[in-house]
N, C-alpha and C positions, 0 to 999 in steps of 0.2 A: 068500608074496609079497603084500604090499600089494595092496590095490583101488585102482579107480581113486577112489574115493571119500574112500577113505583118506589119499590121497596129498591129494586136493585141501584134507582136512581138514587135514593137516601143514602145506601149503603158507596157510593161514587164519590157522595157531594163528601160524606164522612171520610174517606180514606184522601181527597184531596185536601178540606183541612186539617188534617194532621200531617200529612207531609209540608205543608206549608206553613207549619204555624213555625215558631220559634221556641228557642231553647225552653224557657219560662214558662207559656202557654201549653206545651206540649206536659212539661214537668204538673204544670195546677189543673192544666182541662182536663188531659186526655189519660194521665198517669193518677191523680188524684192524690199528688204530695204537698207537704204543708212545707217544708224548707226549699224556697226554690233559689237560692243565692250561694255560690260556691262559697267553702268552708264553715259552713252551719254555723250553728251556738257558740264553738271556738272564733270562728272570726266577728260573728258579733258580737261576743262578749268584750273583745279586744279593740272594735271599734268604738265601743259605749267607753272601756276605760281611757282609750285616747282622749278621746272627748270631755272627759271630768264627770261623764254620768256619776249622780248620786241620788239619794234621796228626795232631795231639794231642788231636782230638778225639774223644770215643764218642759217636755220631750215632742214635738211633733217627726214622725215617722210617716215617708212619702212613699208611696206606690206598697203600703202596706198589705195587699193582696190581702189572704185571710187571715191576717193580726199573728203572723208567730210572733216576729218578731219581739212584736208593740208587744205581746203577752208575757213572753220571755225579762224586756228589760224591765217590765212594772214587778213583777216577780223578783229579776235578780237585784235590782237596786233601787227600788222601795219608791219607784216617782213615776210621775202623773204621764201619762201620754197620750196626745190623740194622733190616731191611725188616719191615713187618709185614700184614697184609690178611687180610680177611672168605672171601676169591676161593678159593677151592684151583687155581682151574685158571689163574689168573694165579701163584699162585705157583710151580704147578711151572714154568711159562714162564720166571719171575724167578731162579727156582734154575738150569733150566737153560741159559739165557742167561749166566748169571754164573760158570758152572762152566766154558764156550767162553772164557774171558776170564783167562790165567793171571797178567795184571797184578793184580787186584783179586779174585781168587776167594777169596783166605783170609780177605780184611779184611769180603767183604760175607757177611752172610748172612739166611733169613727163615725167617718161622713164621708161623703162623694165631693171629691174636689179635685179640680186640674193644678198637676205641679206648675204648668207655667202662665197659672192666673189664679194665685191664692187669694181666698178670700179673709185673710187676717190680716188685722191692724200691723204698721210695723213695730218692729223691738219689741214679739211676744211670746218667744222661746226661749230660754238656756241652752239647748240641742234641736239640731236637725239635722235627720238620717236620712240618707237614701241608698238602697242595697241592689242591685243588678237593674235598677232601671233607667238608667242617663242615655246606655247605650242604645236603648230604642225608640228613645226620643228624637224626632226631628231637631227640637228644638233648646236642645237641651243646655245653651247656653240661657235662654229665658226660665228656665228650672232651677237652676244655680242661683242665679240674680233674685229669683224670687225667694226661695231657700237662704240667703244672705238677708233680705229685707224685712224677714219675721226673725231673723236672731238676735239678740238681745246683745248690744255691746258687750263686748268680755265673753259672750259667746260662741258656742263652736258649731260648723258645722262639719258633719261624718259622712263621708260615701266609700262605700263596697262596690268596685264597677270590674267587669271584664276588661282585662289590660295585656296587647299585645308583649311577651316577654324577650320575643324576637322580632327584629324587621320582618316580616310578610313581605311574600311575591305576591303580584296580579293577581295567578293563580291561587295561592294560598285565602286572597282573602273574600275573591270569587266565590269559594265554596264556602268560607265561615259564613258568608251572610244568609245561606240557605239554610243555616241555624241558628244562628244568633241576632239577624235582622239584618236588616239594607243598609242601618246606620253603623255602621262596626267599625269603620275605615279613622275614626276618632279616637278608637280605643287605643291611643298609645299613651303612654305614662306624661309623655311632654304635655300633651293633650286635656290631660286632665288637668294636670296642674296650671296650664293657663287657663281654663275654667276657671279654677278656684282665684287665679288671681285679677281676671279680666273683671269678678262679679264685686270685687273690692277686700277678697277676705285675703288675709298673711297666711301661708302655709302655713303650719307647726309639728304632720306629719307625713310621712308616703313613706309606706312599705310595702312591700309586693309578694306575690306568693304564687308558687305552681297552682293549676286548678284542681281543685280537689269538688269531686261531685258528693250530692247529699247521700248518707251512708245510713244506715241502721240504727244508729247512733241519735240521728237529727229526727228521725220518724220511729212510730212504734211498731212492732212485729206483724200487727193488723194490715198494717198500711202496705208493709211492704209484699203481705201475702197478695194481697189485691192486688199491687203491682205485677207479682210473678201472674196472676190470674191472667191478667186480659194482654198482658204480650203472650199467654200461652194460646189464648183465646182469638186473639184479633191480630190480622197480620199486618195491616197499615203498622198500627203501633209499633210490633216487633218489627216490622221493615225502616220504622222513623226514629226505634232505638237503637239498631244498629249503624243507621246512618250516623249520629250524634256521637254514636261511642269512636265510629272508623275513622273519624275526624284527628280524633287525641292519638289515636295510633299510629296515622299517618304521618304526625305532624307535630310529633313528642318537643316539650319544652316552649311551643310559641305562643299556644294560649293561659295563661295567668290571671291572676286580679290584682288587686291592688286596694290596700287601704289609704284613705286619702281625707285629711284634716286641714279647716281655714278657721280661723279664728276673727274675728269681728270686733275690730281694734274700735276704743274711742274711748268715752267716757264711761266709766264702771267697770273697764276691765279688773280683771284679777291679776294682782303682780306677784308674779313666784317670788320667792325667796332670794333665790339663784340675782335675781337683777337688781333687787335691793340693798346689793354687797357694796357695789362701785361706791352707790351713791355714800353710805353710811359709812364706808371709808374715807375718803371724799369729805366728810361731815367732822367727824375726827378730827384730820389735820386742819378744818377750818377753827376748831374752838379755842377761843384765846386763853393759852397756856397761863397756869399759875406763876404769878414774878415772885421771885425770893427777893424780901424786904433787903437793902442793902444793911449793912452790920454798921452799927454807931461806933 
């Protein structure tokens, strides 16, 4: 049986990882929410139709934590996806949350894999997602590069990242990392986009948006009792959510996200409509007009 000593030591080590964890961790480990990526279902859903998500799609979904996502898009647009994450214990979460679900349980599935040493062939998705995790990657240009090298010509890859919406001071970004990680100093919109274009993919979207946190909306009413529970209950937590939330308060309008689209030029692309004009006009004025026979 534990000392009393012991105990208070457990309850130390507990209250320093959660002041030190990040935005994310704090959101899956210690709060126990299933949407951890600002603007929930609305901004995924909008990054799946960037991307040309359909039915007929093969979807891999990176730092899938416990499979909302991946559950979400096999659900809202009828295709295949595999989930992937670092987590084991979000995975079996994602596994068996998805195995409760016999609409979508054959289409989704996941595995333990590192985003910047995948183990898939290349050109063997249609999509690839990544939603709040670039930012705490060290290495996050080898994440990209690999996410580019399983997409399928003509395919797109989608990322959801935390995106400075103003220049940051020292100061300002000093404190964001004691939430959002140590790598955060990347997060500007230029930043991303030479990501996307360093790892060989063509932009085709960026658009950006105030941060909006997971809301009632993105979780069910269970979830968020439990939530109210253990910040009523444990004061690290309500001391690590009040930190998180005094951040946006202090510092209205600078932190945002950003949706962000490369597409994976070559062979098999799909050509819009839209580009097809030139040519076909173009084609037109080449065809050799009809002569009118001269009159006898």
């Amino acid at each position: 049986m534990p000392t009393l000593i012991e105990g208070q030591d457990k309850d130390a080590k507990d209250s320093y990882a959660i002041e030190k964890s990040d935005i994310t961790t704090f959101a899956s480990k210690y709060l126990g929410l299933n949407m951890l990526h600002p603007g929930g279902y609305k901004a995924s859903s909008e990054l799946a139709g960037l991307c040309g998500m359909s039915g007929n799609s093969l979807v891999l979904d990176i730092a899938c934590g416990k499979g909302t996502s991946s559950r979400f898009f096999a659900k809202k647009f009828g295709c295949n996806v595999t989930g992937i994450d670092m987590d084991e214990d979000r995975l079996q979460s994602a596994k068996a949350l998805s195995e409760k679900d016999r609409a979508i349980r054959s289409r989704v599935k996941f595995m333990c894999a590192n985003a910047e040493n995948l183990s898939f062939a290349d050109n063997t998705f249609d999509i690839v997602i990544v939603q709040a995790a670039l930012y705490l990657l060290e290495h996050a240009e080898k994440a990209m590069e690999e996410a580019a090298r399983v997409t399928k010509p003509g395919g797109r890859v989608g990322f959801l990242e935390l995106t400075w919406l103003k220049e940051p001071s020292n100061e300002i970004i000093e404190e964001a990392k004691g939430i959002f990680g140590r790598y955060l100093t990347q997060a500007k919109s230029s930043a991303w986009q030479d990501l996307i274009a360093n790892s060989g993919l063509e932009i085709t979207e960026v658009k950006l948006y105030n941060y909006e946190a997971t809301t009632i909306k993105d979780e069910n009413a269970f979830t968020f009792l439990k939530v109210l529970w253990k910040m009523t209950t444990n004061s690290a937590i309500r001391n690590k959510a009040r930190k998180n939330s005094s951040f946006f308060i202090k510092h209205p309008g600078y932190m945002g996200y950003g949706l962000y689209v490369g597409e994976k030029r070559g062979r098999g692309r799909i050509v819009e409509p839209e580009e097809m004009m030139p040519c076909l006009i173009a084609l037109t004025y080449l065809q050799p007009q009809a002569q009118t026979p001269p009159l006898k």
